[in-house]
C-alpha positions as a Markdown table, in Angstrom:
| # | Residue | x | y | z |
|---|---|---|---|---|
| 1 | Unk | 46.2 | -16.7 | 92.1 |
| 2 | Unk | 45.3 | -13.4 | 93.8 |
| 3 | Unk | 46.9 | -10.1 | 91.8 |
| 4 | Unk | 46.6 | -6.4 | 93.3 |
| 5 | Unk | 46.7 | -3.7 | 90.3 |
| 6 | Unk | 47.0 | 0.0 | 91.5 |
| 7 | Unk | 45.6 | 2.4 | 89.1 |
| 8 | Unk | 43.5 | -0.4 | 87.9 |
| 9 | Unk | 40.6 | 1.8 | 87.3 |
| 10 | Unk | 41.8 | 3.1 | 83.5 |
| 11 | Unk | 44.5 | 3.2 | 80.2 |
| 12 | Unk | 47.2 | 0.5 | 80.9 |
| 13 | Unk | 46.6 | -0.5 | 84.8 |
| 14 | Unk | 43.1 | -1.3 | 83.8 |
| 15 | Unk | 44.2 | -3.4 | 80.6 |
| 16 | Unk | 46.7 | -5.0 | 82.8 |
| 17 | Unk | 43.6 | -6.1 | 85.0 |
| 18 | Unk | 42.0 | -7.4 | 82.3 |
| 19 | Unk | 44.3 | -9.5 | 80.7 |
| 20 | Unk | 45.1 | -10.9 | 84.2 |
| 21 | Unk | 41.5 | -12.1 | 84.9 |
| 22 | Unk | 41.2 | -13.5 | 81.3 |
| 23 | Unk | 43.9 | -16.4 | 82.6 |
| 24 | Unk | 41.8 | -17.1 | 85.7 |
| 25 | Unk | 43.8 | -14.9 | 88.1 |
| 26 | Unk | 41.4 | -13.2 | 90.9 |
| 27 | Unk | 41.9 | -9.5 | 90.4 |
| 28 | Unk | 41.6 | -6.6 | 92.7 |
| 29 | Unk | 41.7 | -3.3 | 90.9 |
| 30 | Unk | 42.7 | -0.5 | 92.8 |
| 31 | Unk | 41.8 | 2.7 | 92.2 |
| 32 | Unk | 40.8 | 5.9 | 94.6 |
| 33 | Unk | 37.7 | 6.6 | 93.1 |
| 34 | Unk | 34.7 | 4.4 | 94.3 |
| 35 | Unk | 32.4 | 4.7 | 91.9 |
| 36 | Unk | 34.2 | 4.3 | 89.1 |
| 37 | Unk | 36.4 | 1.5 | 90.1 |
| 38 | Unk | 33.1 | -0.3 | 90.8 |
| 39 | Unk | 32.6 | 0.1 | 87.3 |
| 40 | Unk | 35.8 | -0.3 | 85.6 |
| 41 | Unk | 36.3 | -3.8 | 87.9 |
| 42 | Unk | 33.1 | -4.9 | 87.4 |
| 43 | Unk | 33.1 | -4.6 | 83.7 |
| 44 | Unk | 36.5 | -6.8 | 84.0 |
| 45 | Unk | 35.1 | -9.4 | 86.5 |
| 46 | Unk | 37.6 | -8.0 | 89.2 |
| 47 | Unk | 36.9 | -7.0 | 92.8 |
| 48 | Unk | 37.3 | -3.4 | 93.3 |
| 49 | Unk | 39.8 | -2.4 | 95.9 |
| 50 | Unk | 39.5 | 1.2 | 97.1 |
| 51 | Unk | 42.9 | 2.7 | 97.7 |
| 52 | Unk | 45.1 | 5.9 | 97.6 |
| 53 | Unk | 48.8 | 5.2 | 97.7 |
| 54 | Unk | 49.7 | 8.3 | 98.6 |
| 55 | Unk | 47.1 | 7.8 | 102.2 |
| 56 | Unk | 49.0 | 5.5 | 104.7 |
| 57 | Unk | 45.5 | 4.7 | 106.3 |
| 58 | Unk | 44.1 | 3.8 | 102.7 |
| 59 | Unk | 47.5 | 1.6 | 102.1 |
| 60 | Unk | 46.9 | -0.1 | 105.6 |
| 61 | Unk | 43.2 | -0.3 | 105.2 |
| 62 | Unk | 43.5 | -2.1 | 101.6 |
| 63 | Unk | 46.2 | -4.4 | 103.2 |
| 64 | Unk | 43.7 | -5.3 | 105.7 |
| 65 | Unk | 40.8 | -6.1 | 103.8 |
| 66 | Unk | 43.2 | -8.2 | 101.8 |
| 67 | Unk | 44.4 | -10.3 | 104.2 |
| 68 | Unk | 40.9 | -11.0 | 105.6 |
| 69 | Unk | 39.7 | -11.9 | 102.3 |
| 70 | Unk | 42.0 | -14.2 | 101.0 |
| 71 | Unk | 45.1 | -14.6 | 103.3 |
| 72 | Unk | 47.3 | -14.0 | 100.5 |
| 73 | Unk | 48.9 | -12.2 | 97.3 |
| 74 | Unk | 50.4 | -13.9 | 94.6 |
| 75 | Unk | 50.5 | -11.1 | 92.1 |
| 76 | Unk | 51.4 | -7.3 | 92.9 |
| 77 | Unk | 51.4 | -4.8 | 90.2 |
| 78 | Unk | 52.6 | -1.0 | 91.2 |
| 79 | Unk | 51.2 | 1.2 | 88.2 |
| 80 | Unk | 49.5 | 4.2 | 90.0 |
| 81 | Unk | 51.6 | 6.8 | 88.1 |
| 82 | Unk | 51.1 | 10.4 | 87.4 |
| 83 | Unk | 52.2 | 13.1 | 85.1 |
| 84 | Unk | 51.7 | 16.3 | 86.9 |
| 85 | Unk | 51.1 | 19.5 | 84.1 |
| 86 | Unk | 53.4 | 21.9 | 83.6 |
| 87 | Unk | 52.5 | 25.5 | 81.9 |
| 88 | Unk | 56.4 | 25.4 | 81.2 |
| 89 | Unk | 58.0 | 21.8 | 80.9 |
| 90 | Unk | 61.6 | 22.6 | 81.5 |
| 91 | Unk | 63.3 | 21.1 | 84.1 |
| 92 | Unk | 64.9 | 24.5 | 85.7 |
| 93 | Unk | 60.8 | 25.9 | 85.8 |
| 94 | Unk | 59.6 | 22.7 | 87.6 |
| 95 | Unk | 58.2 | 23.7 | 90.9 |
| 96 | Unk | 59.5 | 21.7 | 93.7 |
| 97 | Unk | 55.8 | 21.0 | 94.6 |
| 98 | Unk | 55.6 | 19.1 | 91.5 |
| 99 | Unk | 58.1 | 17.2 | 92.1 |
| 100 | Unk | 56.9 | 16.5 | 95.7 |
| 101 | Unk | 53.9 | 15.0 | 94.5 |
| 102 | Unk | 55.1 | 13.2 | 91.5 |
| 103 | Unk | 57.6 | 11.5 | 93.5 |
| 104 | Unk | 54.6 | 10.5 | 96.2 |
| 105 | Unk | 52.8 | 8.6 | 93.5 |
| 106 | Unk | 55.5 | 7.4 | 91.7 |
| 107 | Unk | 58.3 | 6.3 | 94.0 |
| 108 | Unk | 56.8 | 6.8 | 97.7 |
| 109 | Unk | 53.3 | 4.9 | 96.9 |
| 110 | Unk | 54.9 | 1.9 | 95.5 |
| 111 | Unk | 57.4 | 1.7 | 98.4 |
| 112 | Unk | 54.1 | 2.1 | 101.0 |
| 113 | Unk | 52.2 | -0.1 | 99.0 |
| 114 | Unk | 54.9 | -2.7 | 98.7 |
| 115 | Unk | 55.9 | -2.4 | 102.0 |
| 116 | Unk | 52.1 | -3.0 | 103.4 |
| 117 | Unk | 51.6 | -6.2 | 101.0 |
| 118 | Unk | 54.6 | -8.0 | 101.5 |
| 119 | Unk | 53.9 | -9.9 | 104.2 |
| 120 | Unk | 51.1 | -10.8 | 102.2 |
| 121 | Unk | 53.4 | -11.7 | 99.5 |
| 122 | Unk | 55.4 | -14.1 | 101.3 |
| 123 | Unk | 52.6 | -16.1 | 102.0 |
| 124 | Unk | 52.6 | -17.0 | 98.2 |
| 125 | Unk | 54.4 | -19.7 | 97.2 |
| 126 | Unk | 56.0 | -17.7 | 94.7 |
| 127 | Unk | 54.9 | -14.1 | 94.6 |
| 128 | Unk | 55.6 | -11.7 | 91.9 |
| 129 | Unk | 55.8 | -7.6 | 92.4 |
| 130 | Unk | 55.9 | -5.7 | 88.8 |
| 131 | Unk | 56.2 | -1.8 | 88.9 |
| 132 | Unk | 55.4 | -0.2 | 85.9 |
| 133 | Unk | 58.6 | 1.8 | 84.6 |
| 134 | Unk | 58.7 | 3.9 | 81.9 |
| 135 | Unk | 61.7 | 4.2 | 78.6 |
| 136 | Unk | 61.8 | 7.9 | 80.1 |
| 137 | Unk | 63.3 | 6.5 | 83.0 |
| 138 | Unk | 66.6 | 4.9 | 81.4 |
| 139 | Unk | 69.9 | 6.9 | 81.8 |
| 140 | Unk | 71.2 | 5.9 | 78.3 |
| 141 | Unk | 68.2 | 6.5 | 76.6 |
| 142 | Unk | 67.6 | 10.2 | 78.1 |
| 143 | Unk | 71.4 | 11.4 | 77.5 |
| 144 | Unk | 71.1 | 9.8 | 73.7 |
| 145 | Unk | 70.2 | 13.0 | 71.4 |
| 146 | Unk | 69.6 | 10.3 | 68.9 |
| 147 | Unk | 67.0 | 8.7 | 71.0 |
| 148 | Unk | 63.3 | 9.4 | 70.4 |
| 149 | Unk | 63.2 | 10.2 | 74.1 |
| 150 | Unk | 65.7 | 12.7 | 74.1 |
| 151 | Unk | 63.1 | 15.6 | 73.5 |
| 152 | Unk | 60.6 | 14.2 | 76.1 |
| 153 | Unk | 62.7 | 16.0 | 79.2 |
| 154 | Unk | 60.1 | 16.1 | 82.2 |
| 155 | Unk | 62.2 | 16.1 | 85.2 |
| 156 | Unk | 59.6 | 15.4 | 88.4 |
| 157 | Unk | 57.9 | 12.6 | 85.8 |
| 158 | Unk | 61.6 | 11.3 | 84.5 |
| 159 | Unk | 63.7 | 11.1 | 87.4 |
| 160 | Unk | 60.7 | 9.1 | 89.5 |
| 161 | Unk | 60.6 | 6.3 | 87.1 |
| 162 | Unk | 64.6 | 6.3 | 87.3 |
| 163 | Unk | 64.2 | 6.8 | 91.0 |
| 164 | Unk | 61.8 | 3.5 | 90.8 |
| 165 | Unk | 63.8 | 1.5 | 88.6 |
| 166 | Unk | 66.2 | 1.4 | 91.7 |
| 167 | Unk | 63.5 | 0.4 | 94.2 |
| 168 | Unk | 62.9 | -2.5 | 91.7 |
| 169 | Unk | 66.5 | -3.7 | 92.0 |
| 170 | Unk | 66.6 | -2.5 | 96.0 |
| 171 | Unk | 63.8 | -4.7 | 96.5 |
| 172 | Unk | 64.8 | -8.1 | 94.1 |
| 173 | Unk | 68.2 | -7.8 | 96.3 |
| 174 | Unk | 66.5 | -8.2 | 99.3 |
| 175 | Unk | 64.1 | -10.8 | 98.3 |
| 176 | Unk | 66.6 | -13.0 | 96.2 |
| 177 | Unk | 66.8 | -15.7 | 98.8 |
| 178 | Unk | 63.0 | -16.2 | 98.6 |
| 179 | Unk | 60.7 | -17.3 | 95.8 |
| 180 | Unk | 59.4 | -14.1 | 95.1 |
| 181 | Unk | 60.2 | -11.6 | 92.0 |
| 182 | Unk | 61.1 | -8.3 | 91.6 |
| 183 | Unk | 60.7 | -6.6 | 88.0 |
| 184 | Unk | 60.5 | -3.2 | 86.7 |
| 185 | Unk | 58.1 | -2.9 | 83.0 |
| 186 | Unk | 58.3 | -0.7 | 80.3 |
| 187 | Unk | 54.8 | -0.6 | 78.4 |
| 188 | Unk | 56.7 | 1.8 | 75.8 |
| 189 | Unk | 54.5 | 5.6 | 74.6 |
| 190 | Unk | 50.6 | 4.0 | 74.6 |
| 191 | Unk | 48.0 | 6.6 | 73.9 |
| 192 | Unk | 46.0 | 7.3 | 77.5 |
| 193 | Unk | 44.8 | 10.0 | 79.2 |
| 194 | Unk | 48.6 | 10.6 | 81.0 |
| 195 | Unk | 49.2 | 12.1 | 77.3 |
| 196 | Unk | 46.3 | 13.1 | 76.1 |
| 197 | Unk | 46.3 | 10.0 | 74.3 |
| 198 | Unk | 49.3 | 10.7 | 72.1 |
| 199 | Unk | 51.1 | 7.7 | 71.9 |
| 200 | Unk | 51.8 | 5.5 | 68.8 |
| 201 | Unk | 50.5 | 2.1 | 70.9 |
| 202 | Unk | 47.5 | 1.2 | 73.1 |
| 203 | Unk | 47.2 | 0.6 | 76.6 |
| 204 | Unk | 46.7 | -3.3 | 75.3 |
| 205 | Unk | 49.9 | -3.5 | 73.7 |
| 206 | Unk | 51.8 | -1.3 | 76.6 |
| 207 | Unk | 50.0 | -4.4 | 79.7 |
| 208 | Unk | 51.6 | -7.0 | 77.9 |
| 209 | Unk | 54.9 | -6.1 | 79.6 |
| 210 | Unk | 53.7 | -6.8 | 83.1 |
| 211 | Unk | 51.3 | -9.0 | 82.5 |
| 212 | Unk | 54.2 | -11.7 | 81.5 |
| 213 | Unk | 56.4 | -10.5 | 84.4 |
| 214 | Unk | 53.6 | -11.2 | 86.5 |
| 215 | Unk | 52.9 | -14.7 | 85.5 |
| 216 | Unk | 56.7 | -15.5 | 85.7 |
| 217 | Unk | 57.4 | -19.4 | 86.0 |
| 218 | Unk | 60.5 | -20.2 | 88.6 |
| 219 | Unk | 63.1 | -19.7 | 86.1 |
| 220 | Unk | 62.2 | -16.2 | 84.7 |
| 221 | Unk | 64.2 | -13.3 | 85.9 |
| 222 | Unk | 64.6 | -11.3 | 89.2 |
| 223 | Unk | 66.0 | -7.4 | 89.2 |
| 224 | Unk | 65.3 | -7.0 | 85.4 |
| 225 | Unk | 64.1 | -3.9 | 83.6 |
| 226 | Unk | 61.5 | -5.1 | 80.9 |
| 227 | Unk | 59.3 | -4.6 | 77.6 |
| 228 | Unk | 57.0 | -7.0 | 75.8 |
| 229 | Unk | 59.8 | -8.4 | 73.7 |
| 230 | Unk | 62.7 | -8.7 | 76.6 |
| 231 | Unk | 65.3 | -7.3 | 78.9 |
| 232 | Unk | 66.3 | -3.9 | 78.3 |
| 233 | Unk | 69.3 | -2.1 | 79.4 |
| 234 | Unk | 68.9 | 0.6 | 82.3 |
């Protein structure tokens, strides 16, 4: 099997990486910077892939290479995310530039990248696409004061993951006729560099998520919103 991880260069993407080329998966670890994706992939015993999802002519290019190289993709993983600073974090000081950007990462990059690989994809015989999600994207959880996430209200970092949980289901509708999957994971708070290394669990523990969706027999789920233990609701 041939699997594509963006943001494969570091914290969870890279464990994700990892884990994949453990089980004799071929991986290509994106990333945007060349000489450390070199690095990161060749520590892993991955190919390093270079590519900016928010650059149409690094999406097309990557794409490209892929398709001369192996024909193929079996595996897709979309977890290029990023969590854009903020001197003041509430919602009604967010500049619209920040949310701009977020959303080109979070919610335009995976629909470029997807968009560029699926062809690709369908060449499989039974292709999986994860996006990484996030528990700060569900609806219930966010309007629950009782919910450890309640406190955690970025809006341009928030709403894209919401905003992405949709393209999961968007895209699993359209592809439900064909073998391939569509799945959104949670890897739940992991300590990396997105939070200064905050959170309670590590990036290990928050790839185990996609890592299953990814190597999904025929009878696991389509359009389902996941964490390392099961479905969750949106």
């Amino acid at each position: 099997m041939i699997a594509l991880i963006t943001g494969a260069t570091k914290g969870i993407g890279h464990q994700i990486a990892r884990l994949l080329a453990e089980r004799d998966v071929t991986v290509l670890a994106a990333g945007r910077d060349a000489e450390r994706g070199q690095r990161a992939a060749d520590r892993i015993g991955a190919r390093f892939v270079q590519l900016d999802v928010t650059s149409a002519e690094s999406v097309a290019s990557a794409a490209k290479w892929i398709e001369a190289e192996y024909g193929r993709l079996d595996i897709l993983v979309n977890n290029a995310g990023v969590l854009l600073p903020q001197e003041d974090p509430a919602p009604s000081a967010t500049p619209v530039d920040v949310l701009r950007a977020t959303y080109e990462t979070n919610v335009f990059g995976v629909v470029a990248v997807t968009n560029a690989m699926l062809p690709l994809l369908r060449r499989a015989p039974a292709a999986r696409i994860v996006n990484m999600s996030s528990g700060l994207a569900s609806l219930a959880q966010a309007s629950d004061p009782q919910d450890p996430s309640w406190e955690h209200n970025h809006l341009a970092y928030n709403s894209s993951k919401s905003a992405l949980n949709m393209v999961t289901v968007a895209y699993a509708k359209e592809l439900a006729g064909t073998p391939i999957k569509v799945n959104a994971a949670d890897p739940g708070y992991c300590a990396t560099d997105m939070n200064g290394h905050s959170g309670p669990r590590t990036a290990e523990q928050g790839a185990a998520a996609a890592v299953r969706l990814a190597l999904l027999d025929a009878d696991g789920p389509t359009g389902s919103y996941q964490d390392e233990d099961g479905v969750l609701p949106w």
